[in-house]
C-alpha positions in Angstrom: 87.6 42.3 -12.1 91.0 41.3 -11.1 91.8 37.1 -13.5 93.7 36.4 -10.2 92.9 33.2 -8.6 93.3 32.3 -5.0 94.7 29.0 -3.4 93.6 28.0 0.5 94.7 25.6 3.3 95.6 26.1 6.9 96.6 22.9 9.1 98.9 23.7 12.2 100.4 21.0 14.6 97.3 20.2 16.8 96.3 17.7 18.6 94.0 14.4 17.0 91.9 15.3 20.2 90.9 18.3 18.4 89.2 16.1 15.9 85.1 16.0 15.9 84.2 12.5 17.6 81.3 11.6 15.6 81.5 10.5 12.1 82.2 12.9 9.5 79.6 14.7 7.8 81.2 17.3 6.0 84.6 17.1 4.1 85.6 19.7 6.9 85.2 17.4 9.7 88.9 15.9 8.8 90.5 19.6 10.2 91.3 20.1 13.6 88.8 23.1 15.3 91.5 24.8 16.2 92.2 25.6 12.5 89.0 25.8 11.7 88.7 28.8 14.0 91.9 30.6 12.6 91.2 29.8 9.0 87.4 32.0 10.3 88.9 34.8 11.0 91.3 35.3 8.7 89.1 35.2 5.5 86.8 36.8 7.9 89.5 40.1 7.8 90.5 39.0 4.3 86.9 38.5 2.7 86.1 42.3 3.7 87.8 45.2 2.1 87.1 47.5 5.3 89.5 45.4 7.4 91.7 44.1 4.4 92.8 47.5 3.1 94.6 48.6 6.7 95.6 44.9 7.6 97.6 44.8 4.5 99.4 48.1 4.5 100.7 47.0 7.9 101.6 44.2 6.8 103.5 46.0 3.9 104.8 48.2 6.2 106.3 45.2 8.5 107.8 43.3 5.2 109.2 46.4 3.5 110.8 48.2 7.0 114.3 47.7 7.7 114.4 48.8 11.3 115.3 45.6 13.6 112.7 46.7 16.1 110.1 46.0 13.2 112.1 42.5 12.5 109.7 39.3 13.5 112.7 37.1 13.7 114.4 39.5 16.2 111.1 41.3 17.3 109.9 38.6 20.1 106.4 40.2 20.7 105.9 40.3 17.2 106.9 37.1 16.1 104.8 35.6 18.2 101.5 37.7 17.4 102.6 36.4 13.5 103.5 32.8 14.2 99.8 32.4 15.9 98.2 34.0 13.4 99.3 34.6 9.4 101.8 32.5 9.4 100.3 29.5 11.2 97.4 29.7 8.6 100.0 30.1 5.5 103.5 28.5 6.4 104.9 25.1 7.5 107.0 25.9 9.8 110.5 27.2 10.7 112.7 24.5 11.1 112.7 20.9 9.4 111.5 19.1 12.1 107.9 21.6 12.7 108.2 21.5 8.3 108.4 17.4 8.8 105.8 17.7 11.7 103.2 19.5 9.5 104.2 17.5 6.3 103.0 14.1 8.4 99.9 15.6 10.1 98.8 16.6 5.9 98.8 13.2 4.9 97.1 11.6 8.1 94.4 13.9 6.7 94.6 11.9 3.0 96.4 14.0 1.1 98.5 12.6 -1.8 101.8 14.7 -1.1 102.6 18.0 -0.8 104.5 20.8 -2.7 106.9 22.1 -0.4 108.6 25.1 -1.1 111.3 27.9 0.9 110.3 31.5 0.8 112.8 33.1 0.1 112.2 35.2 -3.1 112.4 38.9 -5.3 110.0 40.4 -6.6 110.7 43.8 -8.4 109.7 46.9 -9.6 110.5 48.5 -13.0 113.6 50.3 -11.1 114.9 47.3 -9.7 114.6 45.6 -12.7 116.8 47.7 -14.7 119.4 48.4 -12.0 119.5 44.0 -11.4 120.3 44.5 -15.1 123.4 46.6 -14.9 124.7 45.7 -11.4 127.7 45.0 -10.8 128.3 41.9 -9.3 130.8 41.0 -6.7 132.3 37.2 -7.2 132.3 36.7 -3.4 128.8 37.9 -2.8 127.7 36.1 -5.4 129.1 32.4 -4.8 127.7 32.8 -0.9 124.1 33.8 -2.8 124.4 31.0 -4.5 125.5 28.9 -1.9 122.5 30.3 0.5 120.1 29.8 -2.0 121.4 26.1 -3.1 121.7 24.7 1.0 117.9 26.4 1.4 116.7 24.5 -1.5 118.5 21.3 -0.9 117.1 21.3 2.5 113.5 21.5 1.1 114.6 18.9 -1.3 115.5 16.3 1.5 112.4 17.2 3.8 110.4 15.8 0.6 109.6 12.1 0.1 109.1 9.8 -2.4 105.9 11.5 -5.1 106.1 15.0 -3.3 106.8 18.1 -5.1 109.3 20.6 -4.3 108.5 24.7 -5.6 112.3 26.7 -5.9 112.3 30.1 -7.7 115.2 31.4 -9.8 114.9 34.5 -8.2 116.3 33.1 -4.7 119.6 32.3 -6.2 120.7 36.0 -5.4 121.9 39.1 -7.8 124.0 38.0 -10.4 121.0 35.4 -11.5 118.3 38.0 -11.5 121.0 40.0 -13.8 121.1 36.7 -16.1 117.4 36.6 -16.3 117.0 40.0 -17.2 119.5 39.9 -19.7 118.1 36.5 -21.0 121.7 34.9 -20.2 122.3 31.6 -19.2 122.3 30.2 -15.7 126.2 31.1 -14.8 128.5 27.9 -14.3 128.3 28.3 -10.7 124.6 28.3 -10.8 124.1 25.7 -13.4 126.4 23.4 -11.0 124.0 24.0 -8.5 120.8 23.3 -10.2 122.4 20.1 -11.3 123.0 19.2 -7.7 119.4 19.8 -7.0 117.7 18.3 -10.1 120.1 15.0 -9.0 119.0 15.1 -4.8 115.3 15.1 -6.0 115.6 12.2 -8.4 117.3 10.0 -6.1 114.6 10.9 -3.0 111.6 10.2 -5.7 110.5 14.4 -5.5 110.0 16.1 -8.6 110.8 20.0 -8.9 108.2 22.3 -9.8 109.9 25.9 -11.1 107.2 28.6 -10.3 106.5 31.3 -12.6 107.9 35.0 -11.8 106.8 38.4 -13.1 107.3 38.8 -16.9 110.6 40.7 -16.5 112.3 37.7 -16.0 109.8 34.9 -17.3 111.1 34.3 -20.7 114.5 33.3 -19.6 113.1 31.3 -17.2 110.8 29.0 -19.3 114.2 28.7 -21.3 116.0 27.7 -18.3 113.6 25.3 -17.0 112.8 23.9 -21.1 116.4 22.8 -20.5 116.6 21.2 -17.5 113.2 19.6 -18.7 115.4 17.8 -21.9 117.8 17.1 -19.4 115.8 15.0 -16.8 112.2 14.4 -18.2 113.1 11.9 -20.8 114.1 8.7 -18.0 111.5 6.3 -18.0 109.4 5.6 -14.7 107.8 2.7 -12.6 105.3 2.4 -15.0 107.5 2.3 -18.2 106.6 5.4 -19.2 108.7 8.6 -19.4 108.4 11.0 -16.2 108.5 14.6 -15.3 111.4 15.5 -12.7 111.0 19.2 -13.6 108.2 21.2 -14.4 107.7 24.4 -15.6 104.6 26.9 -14.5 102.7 28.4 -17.1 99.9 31.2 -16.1 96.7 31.5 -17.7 95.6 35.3 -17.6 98.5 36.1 -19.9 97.6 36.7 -23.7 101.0 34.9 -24.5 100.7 31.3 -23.0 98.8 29.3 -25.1 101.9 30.4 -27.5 104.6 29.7 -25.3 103.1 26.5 -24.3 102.5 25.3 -27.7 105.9 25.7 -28.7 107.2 23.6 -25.7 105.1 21.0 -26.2 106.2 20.6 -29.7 110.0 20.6 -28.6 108.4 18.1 -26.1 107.2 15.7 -28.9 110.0 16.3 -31.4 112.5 15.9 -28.6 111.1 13.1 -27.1 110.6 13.9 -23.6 107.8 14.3 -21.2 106.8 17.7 -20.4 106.2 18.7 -16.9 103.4 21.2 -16.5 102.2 23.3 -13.5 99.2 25.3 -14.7 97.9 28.5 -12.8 95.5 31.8 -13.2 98.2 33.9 -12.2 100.1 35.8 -9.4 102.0 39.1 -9.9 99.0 41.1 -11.2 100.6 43.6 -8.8 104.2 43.5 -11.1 103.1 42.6 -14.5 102.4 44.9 -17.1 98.3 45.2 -17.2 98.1 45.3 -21.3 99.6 41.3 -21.3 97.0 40.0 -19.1 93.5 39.2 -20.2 91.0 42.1 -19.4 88.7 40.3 -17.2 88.4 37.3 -14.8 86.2 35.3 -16.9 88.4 35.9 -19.7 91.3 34.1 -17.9 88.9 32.0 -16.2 88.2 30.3 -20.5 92.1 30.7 -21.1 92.5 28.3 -17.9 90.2 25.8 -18.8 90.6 25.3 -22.5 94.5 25.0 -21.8 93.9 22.0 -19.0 91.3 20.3 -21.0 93.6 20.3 -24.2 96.5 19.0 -21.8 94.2 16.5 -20.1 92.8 15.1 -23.5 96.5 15.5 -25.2 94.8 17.1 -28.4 95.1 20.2 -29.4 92.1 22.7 -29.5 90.6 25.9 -30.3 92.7 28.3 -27.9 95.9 25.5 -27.6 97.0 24.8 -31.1 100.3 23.8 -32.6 103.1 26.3 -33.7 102.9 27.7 -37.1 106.7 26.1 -37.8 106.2 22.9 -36.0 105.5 20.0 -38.1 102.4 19.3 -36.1 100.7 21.8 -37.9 97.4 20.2 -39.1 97.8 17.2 -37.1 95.2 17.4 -34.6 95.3 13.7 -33.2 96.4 12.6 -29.7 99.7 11.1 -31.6 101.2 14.0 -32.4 100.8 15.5 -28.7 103.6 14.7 -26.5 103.4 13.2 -23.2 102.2 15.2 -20.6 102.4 15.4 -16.9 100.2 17.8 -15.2 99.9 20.2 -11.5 96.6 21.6 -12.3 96.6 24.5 -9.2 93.6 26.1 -8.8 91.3 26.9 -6.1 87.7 27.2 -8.8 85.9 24.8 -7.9 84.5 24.8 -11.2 87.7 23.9 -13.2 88.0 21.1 -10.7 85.1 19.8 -11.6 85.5 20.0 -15.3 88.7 18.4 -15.3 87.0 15.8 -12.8 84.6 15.5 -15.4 87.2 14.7 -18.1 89.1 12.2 -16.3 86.2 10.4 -15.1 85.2 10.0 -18.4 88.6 8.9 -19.9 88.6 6.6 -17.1 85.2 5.5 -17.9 85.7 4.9 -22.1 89.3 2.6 -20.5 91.4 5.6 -21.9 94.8 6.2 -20.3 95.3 9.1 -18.1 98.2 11.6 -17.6 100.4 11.8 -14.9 97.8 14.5 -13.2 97.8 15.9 -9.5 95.5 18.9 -7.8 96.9 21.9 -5.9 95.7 24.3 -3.6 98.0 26.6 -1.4 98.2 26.5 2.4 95.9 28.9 3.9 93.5 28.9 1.3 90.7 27.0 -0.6 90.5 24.4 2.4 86.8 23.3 1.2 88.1 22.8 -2.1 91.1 21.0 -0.9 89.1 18.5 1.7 86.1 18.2 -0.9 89.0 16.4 -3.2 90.1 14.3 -0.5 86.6 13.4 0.3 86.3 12.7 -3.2 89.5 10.3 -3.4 88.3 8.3 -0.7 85.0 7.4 -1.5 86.4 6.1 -4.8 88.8 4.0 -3.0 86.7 3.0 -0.4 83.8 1.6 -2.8 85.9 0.5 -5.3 84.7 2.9 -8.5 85.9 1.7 -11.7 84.3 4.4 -13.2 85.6 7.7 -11.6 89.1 9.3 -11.0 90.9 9.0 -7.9 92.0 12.5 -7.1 95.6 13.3 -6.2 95.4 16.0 -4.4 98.7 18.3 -2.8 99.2 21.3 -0.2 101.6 23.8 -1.5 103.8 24.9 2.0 106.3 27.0 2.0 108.4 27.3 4.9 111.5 29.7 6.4 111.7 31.8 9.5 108.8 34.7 10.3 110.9 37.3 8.4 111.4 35.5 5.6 107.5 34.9 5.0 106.7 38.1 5.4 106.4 38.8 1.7 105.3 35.8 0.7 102.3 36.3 3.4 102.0 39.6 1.8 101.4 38.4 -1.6 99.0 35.7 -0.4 97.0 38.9 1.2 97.1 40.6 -1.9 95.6 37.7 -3.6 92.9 37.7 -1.4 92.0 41.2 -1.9 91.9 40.1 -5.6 89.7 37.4 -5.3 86.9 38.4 -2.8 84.4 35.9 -3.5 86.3 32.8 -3.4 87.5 34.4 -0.5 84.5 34.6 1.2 82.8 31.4 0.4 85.8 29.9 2.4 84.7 31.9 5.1 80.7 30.5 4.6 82.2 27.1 5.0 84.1 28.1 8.0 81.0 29.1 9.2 78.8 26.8 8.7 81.8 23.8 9.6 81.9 25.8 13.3 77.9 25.6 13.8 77.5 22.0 12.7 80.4 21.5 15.1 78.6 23.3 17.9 75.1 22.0 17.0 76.7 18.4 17.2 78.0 19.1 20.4 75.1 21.1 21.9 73.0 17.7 20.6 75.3 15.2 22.5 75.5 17.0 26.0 71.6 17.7 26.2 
């Protein structure tokens, strides 16, 4: 069994009359039925391996092809059987304005923020990976790369507001970096200059920059970028006097080598001084990564996940998370040798939401202070997970609980024209095939949210 998780949401631009009229009797009733209905039948095709299976290699077909006639963005007929479909149920939108549109409509619905990110992105093959690393790289092609990838980013930077997240992948930035990360160089000058710029736009607009994880080949020079930049920016102090993450960096559970990798950054964290920003996941390049790093089965990741977000939750150290053998924490097991900690816990298991639920309400029980902590669940996916938390956050507002955690919970959007979420539709698919059953009890909920709809109707009209 595949340790890939899956992430779900799906909220187009619809109209508030698509809302139920009654009072709300599921954490569903909050969607529109419009995307109720689409987010059906895609985990209906998505949920069954019969339809899956040929959906997906068209869909490869489409993101791979380099004919024009098989180009959404200059295809008309095409685009528009995508935009009403896959991408309305996994993408924000094309331009800022729909991006901004969709943004708004999120947190009408009570979410917290969201985690916006552009789509653009590489993902490679053994082959491309060792020809990236001995390209040669044209100056002029690279500074526009750069350039491209910079304006796209600070775009999604300034369609953020104040608490929001924005996702940006190294692999965007165009050849020469992918040739640095391979080699484990350094970001180039012009790059560097650029990153700068970004980490600066977000800190002045209040959004914080979470850098997502990337298949191995290039992983371990991007934890050292990102460890960097976190030195750099995470040791200002926030609202609250205490210091904030601007950048975070994206660790994934089903590999055999994060508990490690994490443990050391947390100890440069706490020897350093500065707060470090963490965006924990299951996994998502399966497809890419070597199969002897990754745990052997689901539930094996499934532990990995868990013990690493408690230990981060509690700040102590713990059976699977423990300090570095050189760090001077070494046999220090108390909460004061743990670093501050600011946490994206992005899952769509229900059941690691409710043990870190579990934690937290407890912590907040006992009068212990919290971490900087916020829930994430992709667009397109996990939408009863996602609505269940804001459920949850507002009955604890609403009644005034003393006793229970507040949930923060975020949409992960990316947006970019039809072509350019092609792959990035495609990956979601392949997630999906990977994780059947979460899959499918998205689907039940659907369900059952479209005949409590009907029933309620069918009741008021007779």
């Amino acid at each position: 069994m595949s340790p890939l998780h899956i992430w779900s949401r799906t909220y187009s631009m619809n109209r508030i009359s698509d809302l139920p009229s009654r009072k709300p009797t599921s954490s569903l009733s909050i969607l529109p039925l419009s995307t109720i209905t689409r987010s059906f039948f895609v985990t209906t095709v998505s949920s069954s391996p019969l339809l899956l299976s040929p959906a997906l290699a068209m869909l490869s077909f489409l993101a791979e092809s380099k004919s024009a006639l098989l180009d959404p963005d200059q295809n008309a007929l095409l685009k528009q059987l995508l935009t009403k479909t896959l991408y309305a149920q996994f993408c924000a939108g094309e331009t800022p304005d729909a991006v901004r549109r969709t943004i708004h409509e999120l947190k009408n619905l009570g979410y917290s923020g969201i985690i916006l990110g552009y789509a653009k992105e590489a993902v490679m093959d053994e082959n491309e990976v060792n020809a990236a690393g001995a390209e040669n790289i044209d100056e002029k092609r690279n500074a526009r790369e750069i350039l491209a990838w910079k304006d796209g980013t600070m775009k999604t930077v300034n369609m953020a507001t104040n608490g929001d997240f924005v996702a940006l992948k190294f692999s965007g930035a165009g050849r020469q970096a992918l040739q640095h990360l391979v080699q484990g160089l350094s970001p180039s000058p012009e790059l560097e200059t650029a990153i700068v710029e970004i980490c600066e736009t977000a800190r002045q607009r209040g959004a914080r920059l979470l850098f997502d994880a990337e298949q191995q080949a290039i992983q371990k020079a991007i934890d050292v970028w990102v460890l960097r930049f976190q030195r750099r920016y995470n040791a200002s102090f926030g609202l609250r006097g205490e210091k904030s993450a601007l950048v975070y960096g994206t660790y994934q559970a089903y590999l055999h080598s994060t508990p490690a990798t994490l443990s050391q950054h947390l100890a440069a964290a706490n020897n350093e001084g500065f707060t470090l920003g963490v965006k924990l996941v299951r996994g998502a390049y399966l497809g890419s990564d070597p199969r002897h790093i990754i745990h052997q089965t689901k539930e094996d990741t499934d532990t990995a996940y868990d013990n690493i977000a408690e230990s981060l939750i509690m700040r102590k150290y713990g059976s699977l998370l423990t300090p570095p053998s050189s760090s001077s924490l070494l046999g220090s097991l108390n909460e004061h040798a743990f670093p501050q900690v600011n946490l994206v816990l992005a899952t769509h298991n229900w059941a690691s939401i409710r043990k870190a639920r579990s934690l937290r309400d407890q912590q907040t029980r006992c009068g212990k202070p919290l971490i900087e902590m916020a829930y994430g669940q992709l667009q397109g996916m996990a939408d009863d997970v996602s609505c269940q938390l804001v459920r949850e956050s507002n009955d604890v507002k609403t009644s005034d609980h003393r006793d229970a955690e507040s949930p923060k919970t975020y949409k992960y959007l990316v947006w970019g024209t039809v072509g350019e979420c092609t792959k990035y539709i495609l990956r979601r698919g392949h997630e999906n095939r990977d994780a059947v059953l979460r899959t499918e009890n998205t689907r039940r909920a659907m369900f059952a949210e479209l005949k409590r709809r009907w029933a309620q109707n069918h009741w008021s009209d007779s």
